[in-house]
C-alpha positions, 0 to 999 in steps of 0.5 A: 500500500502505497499512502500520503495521508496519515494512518491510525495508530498501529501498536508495535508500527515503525516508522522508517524515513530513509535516504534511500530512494524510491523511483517512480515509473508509470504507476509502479512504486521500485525501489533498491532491491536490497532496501526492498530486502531490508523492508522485509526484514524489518517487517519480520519484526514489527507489526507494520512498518511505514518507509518514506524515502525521496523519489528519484527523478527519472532523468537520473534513475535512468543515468544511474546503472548501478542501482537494482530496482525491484517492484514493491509489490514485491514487499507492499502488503498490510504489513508494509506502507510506502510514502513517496516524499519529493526530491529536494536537494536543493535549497528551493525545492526544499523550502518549497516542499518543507510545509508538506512534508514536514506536516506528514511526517509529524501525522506519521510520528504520531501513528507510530510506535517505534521511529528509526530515522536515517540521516545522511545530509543537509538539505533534502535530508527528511530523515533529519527533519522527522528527528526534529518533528519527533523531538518536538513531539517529546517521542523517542527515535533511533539514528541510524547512520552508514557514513561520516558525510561532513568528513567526506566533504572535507575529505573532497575538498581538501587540497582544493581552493575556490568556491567549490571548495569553500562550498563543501566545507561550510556545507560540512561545518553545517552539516555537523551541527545539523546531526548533532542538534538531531542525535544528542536527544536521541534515544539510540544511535545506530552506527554502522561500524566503528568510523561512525561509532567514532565520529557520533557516539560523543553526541549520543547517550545510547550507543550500538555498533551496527551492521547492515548486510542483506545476505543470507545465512545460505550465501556464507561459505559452505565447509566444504566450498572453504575446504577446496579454497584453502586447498587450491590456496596453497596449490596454485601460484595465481593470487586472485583479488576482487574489489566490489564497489564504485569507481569514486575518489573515496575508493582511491582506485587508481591506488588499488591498480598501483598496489597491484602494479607493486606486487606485480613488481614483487614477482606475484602471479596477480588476477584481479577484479573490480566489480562496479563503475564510476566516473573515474573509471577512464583514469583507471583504464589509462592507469592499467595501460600505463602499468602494463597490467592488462590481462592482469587485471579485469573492470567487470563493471557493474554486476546486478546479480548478487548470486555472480558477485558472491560466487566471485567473491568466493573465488577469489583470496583477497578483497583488496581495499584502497578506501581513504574516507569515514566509511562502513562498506559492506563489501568488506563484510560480504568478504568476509562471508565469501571467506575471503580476506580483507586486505587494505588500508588501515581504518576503524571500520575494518579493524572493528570487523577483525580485532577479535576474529581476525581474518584482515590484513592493513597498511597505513592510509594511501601507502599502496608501495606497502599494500602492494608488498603486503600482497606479496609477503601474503603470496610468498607465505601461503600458510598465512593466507591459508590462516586468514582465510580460514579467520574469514569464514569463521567471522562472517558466519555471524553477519547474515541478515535475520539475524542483524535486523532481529538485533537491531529490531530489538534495540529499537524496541528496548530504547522506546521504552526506557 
């Protein structure tokens, strides 16, 4: 069911406002496959869920090839609810549509139990601006949240002069002065990994460490399938690396070819692949050119079956990571899953996801002369491999998405009763 008017109040509801959008084509309501997942989940453990999330233009849904749209219908039932809200990303838009939506959410917040909001912006951010209905309200709500955006900004804008520059830091310093008018009265903050436990757990009295994976306990590594892996691991001379992710500036891609150019240098038999696309990807074709690594190294561009990424993550030994900003990728936890070894540029995120259970290997940020040894030392000591390998498997088993959702479902509850 698909509404823009206010509900009764449903005991045990949620009300859901993500970044995450909606498209619209015709009368058909699509939105990210894996978010529909999600919508699922959620729906296991609440008596009905609301989510309200933008509408993509078309013009840039249909630009856009890396987003996987799945019907609602496929989720849409007495359980689940969907609200389209405008797109306002702009200034202009936003003041426009502020008055609207600003009045149904505030009828939503009322018809809800439990209220998760998942802020990730300024302006346009109507997760943001349901925090603030909801604390005018005197309700208590949950933040959630997958990246640190104002070091993001600053991360881009640093090094670089004019406007544009000048644009994104002072669009930074407002945005975290934004979040944290939000979270300090919030009644939980949902991290997602230990960069944005970090950057907002001083804001917020009620902290959890979350993590948001759509795999399914049968997607882990079987015994058996790990069982051939390490012993084709040490048979085989190749080193096979994968990468999943956006070809962007926050991957650090053109690193990622040079550490593969390093261990190259390093005598390793390399075959590596990049799952995914971006707008640096010309650079990285020239930068592969430039190295001689063709042959050596394969941009399979962006893959919407997530049955043809896992298995290739499965196949290969080491997911090779150059991220260089506050960051939760769920990559790197799908890695893990696939009993494959994260290997990378050190940073909270990652270490949280191994401190204990190991099955990661890092390099100090932006050093690809040293991951690309580190490549190689893994190479040249297939016993090693072999042990984090195994650590791999052992530690994603935890990560599947019943299991997270239910945990974080519970969170959820616990916060709006204390």
């Amino acid at each position: 069911m698909v509404i823009d008017s206010v509900a009764s109040f449903v005991p045990g509801s949620m009300l859901l406002v993500l970044p995450v959008p909606f498209r619209l084509k015709g009368n058909r309501l699509l939105f990210e496959a894996q978010a529909c997942n999600g919508l699922n989940r959620w729906a296991d453990n609440f008596s009905k869920v609301v989510a309200a999330a933008p509408v993509m233009p078309e013009e840039i849904a249909q630009a856009d090839k890396t987003i996987v749209w799945e019907d609602t219908t496929s989720v849409l039932n007495d359980r689940v609810t969907c609200i389209p809200l405008p797109w306002a990303y702009g200034i202009k838009d936003f003041v426009r549509n502020y008055p609207r939506c600003r009045k149904l959410l505030a009828e939503q917040i009322k018809a809800c139990e439990y209220l998760q909001f998942a802020i990730g912006g300024l302006v346009g951010d109507w997760a943001a601006l349901a925090a603030v209905e909801a604390k005018k309200q005197g309700r208590p709500y949950a933040i959630h949240t997958d990246r640190v955006e104002s070091q993001l900004l600053r991360k881009l804008a640093s090094g670089s002069t004019g406007p544009r520059a000048w644009k994104k830091r002072i669009e930074a310093d407002l945005m975290d002065r934004y979040h944290r008018y939000v979270i300090t009265p919030c009644a939980a903050g949902l991290w997602h990994g230990q960069e944005c436990y970090a950057a907002y757990s001083p804001w917020c009295k009620n902290n959890h460490i979350v993590h948001d994976v759509h795999t399914k306990p049968s997607d882990a590594i079987s015994a058996q399938e790990m069982e051939v892996k390490l012993q084709e691991v040490c048979n085989s001379n190749e080193l096979r690396i994968a990468y999943a992710g956006r070809m962007a500036e926050m991957k650090a891609p053109l690193e990622w070819v040079k550490a593969i150019g390093r261990a190259r240098d390093k005598g390793v038999a390399v075959s590596a692949t990049w799952y995914g696309d971006g707008e640096l990807r010309p650079k990285v074709e020239a930068e592969i050119n430039a190295l001689g690594l063709n042959g050596m190294v394969n941009l399979a561009g962006f893959v919407s079956d997530r049955k043809v990424l896992l298995e290739g993550l499965r196949n290969s030994h080491l997911m090779l990571f150059t991220h260089i900003t506050p960051e939760s990728p769920r990559c790197l936890l799908e890695a893990l899953i696939c009993g494959t070894a994260i290997v990378g540029y050190d940073n909270a995120f990652a270490q949280d996801l191994t401190v204990e259970r190991g099955g990661g290997s890092y390099v100090p940020m932006h050093d690809w002369q040293a991951l690309g040894e580190r490549i190689a030392e893994l190479s040249g000591r297939r016993s090693e491999l072999r042990r984090l390998l195994s650590q791999a498997a052992a530690n994603g088993k935890r990560f599947n998405d019943e299991d997270l959702f239910k945990e974080r479902s519970e969170i959820v509850k616990h916060m709006a009763h204390t």
